[in-house]
MDAnalysis code that builds the backbone (N, CA, C; Angstrom):
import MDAnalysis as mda
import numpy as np

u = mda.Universe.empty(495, n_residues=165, atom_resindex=np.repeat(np.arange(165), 3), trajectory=True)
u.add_TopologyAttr("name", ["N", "CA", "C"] * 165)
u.add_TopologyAttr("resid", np.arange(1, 166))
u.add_TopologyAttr("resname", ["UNK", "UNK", "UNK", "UNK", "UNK", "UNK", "UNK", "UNK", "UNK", "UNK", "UNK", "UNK", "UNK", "UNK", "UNK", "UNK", "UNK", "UNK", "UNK", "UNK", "UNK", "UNK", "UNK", "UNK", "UNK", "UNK", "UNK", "UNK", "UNK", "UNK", "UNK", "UNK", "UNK", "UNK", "UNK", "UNK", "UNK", "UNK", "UNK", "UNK", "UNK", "UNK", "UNK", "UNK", "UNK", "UNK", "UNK", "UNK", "UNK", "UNK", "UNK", "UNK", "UNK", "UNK", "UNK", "UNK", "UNK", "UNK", "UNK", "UNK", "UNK", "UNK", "UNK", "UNK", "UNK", "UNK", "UNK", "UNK", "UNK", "UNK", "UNK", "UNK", "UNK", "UNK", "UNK", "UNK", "UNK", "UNK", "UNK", "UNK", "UNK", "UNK", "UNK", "UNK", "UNK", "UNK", "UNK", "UNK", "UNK", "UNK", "UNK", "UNK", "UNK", "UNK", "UNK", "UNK", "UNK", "UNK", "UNK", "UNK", "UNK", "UNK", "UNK", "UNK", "UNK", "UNK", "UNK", "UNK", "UNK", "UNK", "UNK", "UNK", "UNK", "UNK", "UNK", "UNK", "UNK", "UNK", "UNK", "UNK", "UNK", "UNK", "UNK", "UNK", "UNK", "UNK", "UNK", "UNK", "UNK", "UNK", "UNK", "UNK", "UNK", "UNK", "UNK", "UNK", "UNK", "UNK", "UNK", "UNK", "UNK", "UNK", "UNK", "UNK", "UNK", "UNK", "UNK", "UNK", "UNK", "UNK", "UNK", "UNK", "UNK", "UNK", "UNK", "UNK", "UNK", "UNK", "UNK", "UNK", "UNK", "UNK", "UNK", "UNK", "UNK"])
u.atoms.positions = np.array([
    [0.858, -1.169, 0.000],
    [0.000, 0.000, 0.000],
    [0.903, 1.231, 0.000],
    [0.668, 2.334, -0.504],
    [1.399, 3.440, -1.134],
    [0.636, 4.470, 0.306],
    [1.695, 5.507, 0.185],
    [1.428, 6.575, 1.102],
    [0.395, 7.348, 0.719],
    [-0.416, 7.215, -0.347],
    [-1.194, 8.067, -0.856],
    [-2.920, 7.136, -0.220],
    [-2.627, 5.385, -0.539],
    [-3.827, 4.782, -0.384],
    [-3.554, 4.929, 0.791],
    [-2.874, 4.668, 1.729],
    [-2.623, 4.695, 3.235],
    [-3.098, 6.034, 3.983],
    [-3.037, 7.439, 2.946],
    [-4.061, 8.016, 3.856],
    [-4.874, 8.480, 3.599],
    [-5.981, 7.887, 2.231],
    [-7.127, 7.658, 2.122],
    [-7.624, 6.714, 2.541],
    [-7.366, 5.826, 2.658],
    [-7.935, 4.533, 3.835],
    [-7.687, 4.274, 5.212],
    [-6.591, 4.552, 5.569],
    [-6.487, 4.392, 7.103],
    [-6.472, 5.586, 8.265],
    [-6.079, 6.734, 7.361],
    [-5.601, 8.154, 8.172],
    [-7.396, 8.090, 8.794],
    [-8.295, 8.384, 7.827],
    [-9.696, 8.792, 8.712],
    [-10.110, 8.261, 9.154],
    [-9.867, 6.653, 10.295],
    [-10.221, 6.504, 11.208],
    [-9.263, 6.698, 12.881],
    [-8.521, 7.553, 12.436],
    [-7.690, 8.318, 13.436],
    [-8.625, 8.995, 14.782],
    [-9.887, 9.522, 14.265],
    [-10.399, 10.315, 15.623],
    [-11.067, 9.052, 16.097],
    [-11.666, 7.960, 15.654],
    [-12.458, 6.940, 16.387],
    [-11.201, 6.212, 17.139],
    [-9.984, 5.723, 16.739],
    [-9.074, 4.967, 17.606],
    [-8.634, 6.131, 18.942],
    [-8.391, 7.594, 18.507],
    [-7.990, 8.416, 19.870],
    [-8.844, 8.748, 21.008],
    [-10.158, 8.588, 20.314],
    [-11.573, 8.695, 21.423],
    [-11.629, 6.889, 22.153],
    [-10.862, 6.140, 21.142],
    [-11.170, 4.648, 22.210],
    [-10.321, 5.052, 23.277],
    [-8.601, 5.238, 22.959],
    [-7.610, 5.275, 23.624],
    [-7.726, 6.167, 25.240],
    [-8.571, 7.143, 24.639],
    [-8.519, 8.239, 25.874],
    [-9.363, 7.882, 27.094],
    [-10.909, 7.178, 26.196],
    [-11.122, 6.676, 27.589],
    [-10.880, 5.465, 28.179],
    [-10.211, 4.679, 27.457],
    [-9.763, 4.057, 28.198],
    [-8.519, 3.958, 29.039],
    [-7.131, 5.058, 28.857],
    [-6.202, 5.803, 29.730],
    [-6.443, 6.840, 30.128],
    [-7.182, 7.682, 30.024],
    [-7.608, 8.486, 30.738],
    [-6.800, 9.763, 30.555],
    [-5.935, 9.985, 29.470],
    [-4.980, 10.811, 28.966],
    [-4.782, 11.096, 28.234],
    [-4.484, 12.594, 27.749],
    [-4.769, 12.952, 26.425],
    [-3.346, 12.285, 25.955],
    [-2.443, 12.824, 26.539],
    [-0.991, 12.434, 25.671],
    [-0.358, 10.850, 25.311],
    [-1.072, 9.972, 26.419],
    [-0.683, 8.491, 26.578],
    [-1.981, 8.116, 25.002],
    [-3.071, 8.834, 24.970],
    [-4.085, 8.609, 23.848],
    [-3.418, 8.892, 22.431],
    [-2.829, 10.148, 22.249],
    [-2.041, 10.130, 20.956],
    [-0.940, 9.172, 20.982],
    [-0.369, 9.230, 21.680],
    [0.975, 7.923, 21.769],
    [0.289, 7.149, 21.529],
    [-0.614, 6.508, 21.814],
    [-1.033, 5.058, 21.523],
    [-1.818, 4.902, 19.823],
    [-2.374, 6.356, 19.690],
    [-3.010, 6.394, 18.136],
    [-1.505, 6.480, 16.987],
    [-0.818, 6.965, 17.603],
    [0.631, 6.595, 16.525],
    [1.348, 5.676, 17.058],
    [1.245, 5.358, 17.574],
    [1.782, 3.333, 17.260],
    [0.858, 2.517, 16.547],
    [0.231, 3.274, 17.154],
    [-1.319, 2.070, 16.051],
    [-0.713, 1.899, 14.745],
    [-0.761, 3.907, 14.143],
    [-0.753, 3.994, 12.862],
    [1.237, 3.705, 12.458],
    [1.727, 3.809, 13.455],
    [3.023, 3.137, 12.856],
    [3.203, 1.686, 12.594],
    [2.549, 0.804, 13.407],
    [2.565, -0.085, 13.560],
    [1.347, -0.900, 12.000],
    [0.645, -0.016, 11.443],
    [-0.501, -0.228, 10.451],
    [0.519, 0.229, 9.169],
    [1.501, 1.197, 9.363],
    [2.569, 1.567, 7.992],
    [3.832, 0.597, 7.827],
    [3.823, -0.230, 9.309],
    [4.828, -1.214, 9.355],
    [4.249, -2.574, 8.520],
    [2.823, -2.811, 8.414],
    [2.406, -3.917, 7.905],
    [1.574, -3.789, 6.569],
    [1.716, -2.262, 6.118],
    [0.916, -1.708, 5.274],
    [1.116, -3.058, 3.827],
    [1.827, -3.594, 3.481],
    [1.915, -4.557, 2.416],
    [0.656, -5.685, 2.860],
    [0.541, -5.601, 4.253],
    [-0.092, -6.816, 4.289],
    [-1.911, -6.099, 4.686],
    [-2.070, -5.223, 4.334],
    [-3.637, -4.885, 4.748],
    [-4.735, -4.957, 3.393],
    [-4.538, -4.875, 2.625],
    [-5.412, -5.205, 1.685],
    [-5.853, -7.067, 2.168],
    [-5.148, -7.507, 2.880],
    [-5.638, -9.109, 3.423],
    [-7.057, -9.057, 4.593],
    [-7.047, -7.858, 4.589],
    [-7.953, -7.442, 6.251],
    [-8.873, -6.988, 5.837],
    [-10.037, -7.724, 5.834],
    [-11.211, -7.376, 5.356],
    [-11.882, -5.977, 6.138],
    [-11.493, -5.520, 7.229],
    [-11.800, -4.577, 7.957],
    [-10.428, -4.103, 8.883],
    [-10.004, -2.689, 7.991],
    [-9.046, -2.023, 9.076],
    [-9.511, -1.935, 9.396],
    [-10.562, -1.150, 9.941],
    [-10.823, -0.241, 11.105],
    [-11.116, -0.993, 12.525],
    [-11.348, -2.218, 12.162],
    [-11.489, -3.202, 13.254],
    [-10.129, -3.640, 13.925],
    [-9.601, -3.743, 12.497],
    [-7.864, -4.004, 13.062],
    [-7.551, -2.908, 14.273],
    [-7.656, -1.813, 13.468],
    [-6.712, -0.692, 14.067],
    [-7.891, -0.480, 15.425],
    [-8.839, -0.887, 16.037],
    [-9.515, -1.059, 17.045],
    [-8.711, -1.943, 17.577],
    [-8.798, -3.371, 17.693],
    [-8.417, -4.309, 18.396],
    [-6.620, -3.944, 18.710],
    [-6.346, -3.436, 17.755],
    [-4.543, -2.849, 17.948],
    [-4.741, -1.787, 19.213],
    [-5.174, -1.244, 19.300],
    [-5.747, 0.008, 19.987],
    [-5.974, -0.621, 21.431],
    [-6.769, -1.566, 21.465],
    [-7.429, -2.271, 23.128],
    [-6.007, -2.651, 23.405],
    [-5.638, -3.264, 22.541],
    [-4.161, -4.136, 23.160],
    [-2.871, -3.613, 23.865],
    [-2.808, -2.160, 22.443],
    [-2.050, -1.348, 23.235],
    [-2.162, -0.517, 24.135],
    [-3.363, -0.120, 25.114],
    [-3.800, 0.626, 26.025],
    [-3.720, -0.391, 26.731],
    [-4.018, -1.186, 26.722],
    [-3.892, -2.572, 28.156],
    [-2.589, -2.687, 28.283],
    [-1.895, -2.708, 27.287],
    [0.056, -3.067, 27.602],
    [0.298, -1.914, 28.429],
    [-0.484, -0.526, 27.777],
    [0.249, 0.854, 28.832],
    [-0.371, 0.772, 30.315],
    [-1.675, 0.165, 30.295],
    [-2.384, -0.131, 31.643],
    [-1.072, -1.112, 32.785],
    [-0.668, -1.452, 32.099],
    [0.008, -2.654, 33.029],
    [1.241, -2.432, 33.198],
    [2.020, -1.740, 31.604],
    [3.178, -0.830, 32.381],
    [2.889, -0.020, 33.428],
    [2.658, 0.752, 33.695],
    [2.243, 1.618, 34.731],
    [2.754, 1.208, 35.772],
    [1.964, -0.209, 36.015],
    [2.372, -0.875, 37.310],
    [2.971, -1.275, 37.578],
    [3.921, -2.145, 36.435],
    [4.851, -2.783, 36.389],
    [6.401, -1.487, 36.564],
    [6.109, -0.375, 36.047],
    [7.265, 0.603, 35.479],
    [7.611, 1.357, 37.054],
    [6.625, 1.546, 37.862],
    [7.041, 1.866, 39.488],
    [7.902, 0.664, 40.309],
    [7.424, 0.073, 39.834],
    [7.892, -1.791, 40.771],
    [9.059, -1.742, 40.236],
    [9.595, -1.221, 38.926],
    [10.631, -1.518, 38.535],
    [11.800, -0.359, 38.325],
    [11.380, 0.840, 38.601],
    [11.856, 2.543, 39.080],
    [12.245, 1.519, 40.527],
    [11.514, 1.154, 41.446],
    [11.738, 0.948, 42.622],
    [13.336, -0.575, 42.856],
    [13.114, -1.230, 42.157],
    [14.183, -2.252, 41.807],
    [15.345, -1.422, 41.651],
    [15.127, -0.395, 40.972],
    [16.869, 0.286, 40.372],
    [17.341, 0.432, 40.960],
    [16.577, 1.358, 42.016],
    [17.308, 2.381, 42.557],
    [17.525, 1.376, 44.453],
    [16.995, 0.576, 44.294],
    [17.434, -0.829, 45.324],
    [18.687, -1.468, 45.110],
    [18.806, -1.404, 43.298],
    [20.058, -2.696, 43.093],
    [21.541, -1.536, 42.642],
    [21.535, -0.972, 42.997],
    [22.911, -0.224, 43.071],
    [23.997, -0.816, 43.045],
    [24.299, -1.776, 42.923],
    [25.528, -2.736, 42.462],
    [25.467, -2.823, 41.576],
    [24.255, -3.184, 41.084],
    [24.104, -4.034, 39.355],
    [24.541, -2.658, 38.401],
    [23.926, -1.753, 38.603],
    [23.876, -0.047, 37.688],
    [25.312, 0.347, 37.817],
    [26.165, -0.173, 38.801],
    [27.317, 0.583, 38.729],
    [28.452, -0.417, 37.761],
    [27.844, -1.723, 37.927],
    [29.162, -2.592, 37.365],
    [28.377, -2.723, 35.754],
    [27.751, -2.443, 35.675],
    [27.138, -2.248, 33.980],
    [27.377, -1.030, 33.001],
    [27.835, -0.308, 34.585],
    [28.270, 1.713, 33.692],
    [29.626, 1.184, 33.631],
    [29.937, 0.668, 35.211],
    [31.826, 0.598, 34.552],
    [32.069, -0.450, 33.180],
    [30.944, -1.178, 33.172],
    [31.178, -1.839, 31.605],
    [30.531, -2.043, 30.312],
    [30.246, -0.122, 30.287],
    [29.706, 0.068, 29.120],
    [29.932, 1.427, 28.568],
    [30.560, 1.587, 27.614],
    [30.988, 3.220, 27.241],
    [29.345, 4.068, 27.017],
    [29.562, 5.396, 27.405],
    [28.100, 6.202, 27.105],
    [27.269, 6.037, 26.005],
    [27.926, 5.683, 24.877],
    [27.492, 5.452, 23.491],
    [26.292, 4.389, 23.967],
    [27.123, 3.141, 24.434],
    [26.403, 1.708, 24.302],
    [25.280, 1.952, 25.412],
    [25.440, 3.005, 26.535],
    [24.405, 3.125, 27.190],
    [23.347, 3.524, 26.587],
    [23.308, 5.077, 25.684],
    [22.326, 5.776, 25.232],
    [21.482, 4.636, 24.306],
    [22.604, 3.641, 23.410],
    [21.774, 2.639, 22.715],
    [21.045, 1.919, 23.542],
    [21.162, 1.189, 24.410],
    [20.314, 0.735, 25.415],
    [19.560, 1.193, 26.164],
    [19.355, 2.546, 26.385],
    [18.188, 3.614, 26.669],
    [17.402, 3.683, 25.893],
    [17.080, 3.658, 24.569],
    [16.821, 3.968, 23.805],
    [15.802, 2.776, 23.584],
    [16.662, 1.316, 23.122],
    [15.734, -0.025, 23.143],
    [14.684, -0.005, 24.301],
    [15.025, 0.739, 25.649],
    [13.924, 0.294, 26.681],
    [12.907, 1.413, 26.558],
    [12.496, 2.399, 25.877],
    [11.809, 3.749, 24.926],
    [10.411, 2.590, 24.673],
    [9.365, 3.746, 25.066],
    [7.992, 2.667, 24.089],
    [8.211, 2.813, 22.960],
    [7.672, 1.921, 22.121],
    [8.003, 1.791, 20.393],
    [8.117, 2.602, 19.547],
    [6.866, 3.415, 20.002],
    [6.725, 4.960, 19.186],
    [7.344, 5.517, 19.238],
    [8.051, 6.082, 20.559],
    [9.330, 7.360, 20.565],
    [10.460, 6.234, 20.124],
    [10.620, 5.032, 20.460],
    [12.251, 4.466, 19.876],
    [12.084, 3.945, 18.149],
    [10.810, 4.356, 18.019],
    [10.696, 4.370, 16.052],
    [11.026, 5.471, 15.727],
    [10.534, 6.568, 16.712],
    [10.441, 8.315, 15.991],
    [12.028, 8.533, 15.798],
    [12.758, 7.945, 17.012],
    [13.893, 8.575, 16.860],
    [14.715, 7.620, 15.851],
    [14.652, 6.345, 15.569],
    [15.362, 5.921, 14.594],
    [15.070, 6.348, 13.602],
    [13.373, 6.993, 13.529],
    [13.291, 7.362, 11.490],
    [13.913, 8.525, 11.600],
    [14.170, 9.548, 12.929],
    [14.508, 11.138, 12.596],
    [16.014, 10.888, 12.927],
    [17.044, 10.304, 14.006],
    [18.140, 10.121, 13.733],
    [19.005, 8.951, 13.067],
    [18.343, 8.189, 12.638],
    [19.422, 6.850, 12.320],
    [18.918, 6.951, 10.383],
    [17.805, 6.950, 9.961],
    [17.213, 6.799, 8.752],
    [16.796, 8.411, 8.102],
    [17.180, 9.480, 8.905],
    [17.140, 10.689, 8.612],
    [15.629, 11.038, 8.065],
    [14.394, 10.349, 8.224],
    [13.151, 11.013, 7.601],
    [13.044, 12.457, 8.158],
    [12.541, 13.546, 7.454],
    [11.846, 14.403, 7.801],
    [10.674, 14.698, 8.933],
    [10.026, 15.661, 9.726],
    [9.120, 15.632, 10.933],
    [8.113, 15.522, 9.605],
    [7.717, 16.261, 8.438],
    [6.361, 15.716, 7.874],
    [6.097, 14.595, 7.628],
    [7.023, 13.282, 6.665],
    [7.408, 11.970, 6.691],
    [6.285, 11.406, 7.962],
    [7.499, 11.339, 8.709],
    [7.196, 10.973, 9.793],
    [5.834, 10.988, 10.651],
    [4.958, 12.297, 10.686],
    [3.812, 12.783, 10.956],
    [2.930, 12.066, 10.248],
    [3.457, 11.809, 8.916],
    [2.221, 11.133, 7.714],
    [2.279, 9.942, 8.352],
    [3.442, 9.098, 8.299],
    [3.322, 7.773, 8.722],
    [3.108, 7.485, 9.725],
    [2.883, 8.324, 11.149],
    [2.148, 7.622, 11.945],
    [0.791, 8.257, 12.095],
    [0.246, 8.875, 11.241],
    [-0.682, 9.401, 11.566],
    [-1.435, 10.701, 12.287],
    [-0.103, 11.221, 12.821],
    [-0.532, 12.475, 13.554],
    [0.291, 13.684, 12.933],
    [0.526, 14.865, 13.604],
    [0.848, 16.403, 13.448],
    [2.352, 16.145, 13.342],
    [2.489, 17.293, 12.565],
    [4.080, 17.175, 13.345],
    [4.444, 18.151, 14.491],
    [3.429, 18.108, 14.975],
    [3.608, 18.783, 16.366],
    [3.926, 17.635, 17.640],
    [3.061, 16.945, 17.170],
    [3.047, 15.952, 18.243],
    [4.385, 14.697, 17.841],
    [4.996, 14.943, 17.016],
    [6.513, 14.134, 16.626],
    [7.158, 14.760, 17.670],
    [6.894, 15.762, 16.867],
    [8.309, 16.771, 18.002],
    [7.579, 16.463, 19.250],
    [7.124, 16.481, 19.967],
    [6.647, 15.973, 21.324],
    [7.006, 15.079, 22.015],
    [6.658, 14.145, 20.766],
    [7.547, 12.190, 21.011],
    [8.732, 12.358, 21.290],
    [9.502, 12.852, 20.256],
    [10.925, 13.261, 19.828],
    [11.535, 13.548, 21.168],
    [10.987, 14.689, 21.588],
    [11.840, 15.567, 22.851],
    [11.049, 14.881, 23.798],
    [9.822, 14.338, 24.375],
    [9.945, 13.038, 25.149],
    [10.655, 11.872, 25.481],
    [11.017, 11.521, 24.198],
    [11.871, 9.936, 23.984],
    [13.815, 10.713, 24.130],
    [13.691, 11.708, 24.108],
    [15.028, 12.695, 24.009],
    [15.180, 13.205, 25.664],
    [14.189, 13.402, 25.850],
    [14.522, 13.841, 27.784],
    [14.357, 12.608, 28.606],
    [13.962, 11.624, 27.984],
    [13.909, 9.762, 28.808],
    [15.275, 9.715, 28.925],
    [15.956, 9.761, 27.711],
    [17.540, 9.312, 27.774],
    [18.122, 9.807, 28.380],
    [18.096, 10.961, 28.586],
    [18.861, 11.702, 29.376],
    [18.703, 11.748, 30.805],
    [17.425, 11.427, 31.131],
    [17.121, 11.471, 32.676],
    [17.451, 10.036, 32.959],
    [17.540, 9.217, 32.504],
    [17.833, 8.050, 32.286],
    [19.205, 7.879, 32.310],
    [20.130, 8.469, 31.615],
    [21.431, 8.057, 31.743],
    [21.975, 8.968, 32.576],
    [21.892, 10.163, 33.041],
    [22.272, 10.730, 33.993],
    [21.608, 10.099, 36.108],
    [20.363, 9.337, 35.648],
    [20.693, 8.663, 36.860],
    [20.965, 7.539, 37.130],
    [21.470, 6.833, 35.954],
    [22.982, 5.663, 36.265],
    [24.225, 6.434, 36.587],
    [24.160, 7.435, 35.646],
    [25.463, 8.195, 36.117],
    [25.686, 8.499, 37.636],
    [24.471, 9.281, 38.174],
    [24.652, 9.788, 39.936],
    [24.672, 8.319, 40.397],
    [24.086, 7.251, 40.217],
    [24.275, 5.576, 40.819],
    [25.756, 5.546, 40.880],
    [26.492, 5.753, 40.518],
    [27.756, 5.120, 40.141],
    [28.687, 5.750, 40.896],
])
């Protein structure tokens, strides 16, 4: 499927997947994050949707799944903030054996999908913020959002292995 059928067919059911998302997280910003993974995740398989007798059902059921995964991070992501900063051995003998580079790469893999896609298409594959906006479906306001979200994770992130150490 071409970028052109992709957003005559899939872009306009964008406000029905962000009205599922919201009430069911209860957030506007965790609701767009989750409507562009959808739609990244729908440009990642775009060869294979003409097989799907009903996107819009797809990109529904994609939608429940991924609001339940963020439902459960939640809980899981405190329990595990709380582990870190418990195991202070482990964080220090993993900094002394890993240069900053290999850290930020591994910051980066633990990123939800969306911001660790945004930033591989905007730094590793060089797409453009419009690109990018098309293919997942939203503004390019809200890239740049992801962007400097998934961009201040790393950093708050590797600066407190750094104070661990």
């Amino acid at each position: 499927m071409e970028l052109n059928r992709f957003t005559v067919e899939v872009l306009p059911i964008r406000g029905k997947i962000y009205n599922y998302s919201i009430k069911m997280l209860g957030n506007a910003e965790e609701a767009e994050d989750t409507v562009q993974e959808v739609f990244l995740k729908l440009w990642e398989m775009r060869a294979k949707l003409s097989e799907y007798d009903n996107i819009e059902a797809l990109a529904v059921t994609m939608t429940k799944n991924l609001c339940l995964n963020k439902l459960s991070f939640r809980q899981r992501h405190v329990k595990e903030e709380l582990q870190e900063i418990r195991n202070d051995e482990t964080a220090e003998r993993k900094l002394e054996n890993a240069d900053a580079v290999d850290w930020v790469r591994q910051i980066i893999e633990t990123l939800p999908p969306l911001q660790k896609m945004i930033i591989k298409m905007r730094d590793i594959e060089d797409y453009d913020m419009e690109t990018i906006a098309e293919i997942t479906g939203s503004t390019e306001e809200a890239v740049r959002m992801n962007l400097s979200r998934a961009r201040k994770k790393v950093k708050e992130v590797f600066f407190k292995i750094d104070k661990i150490s």
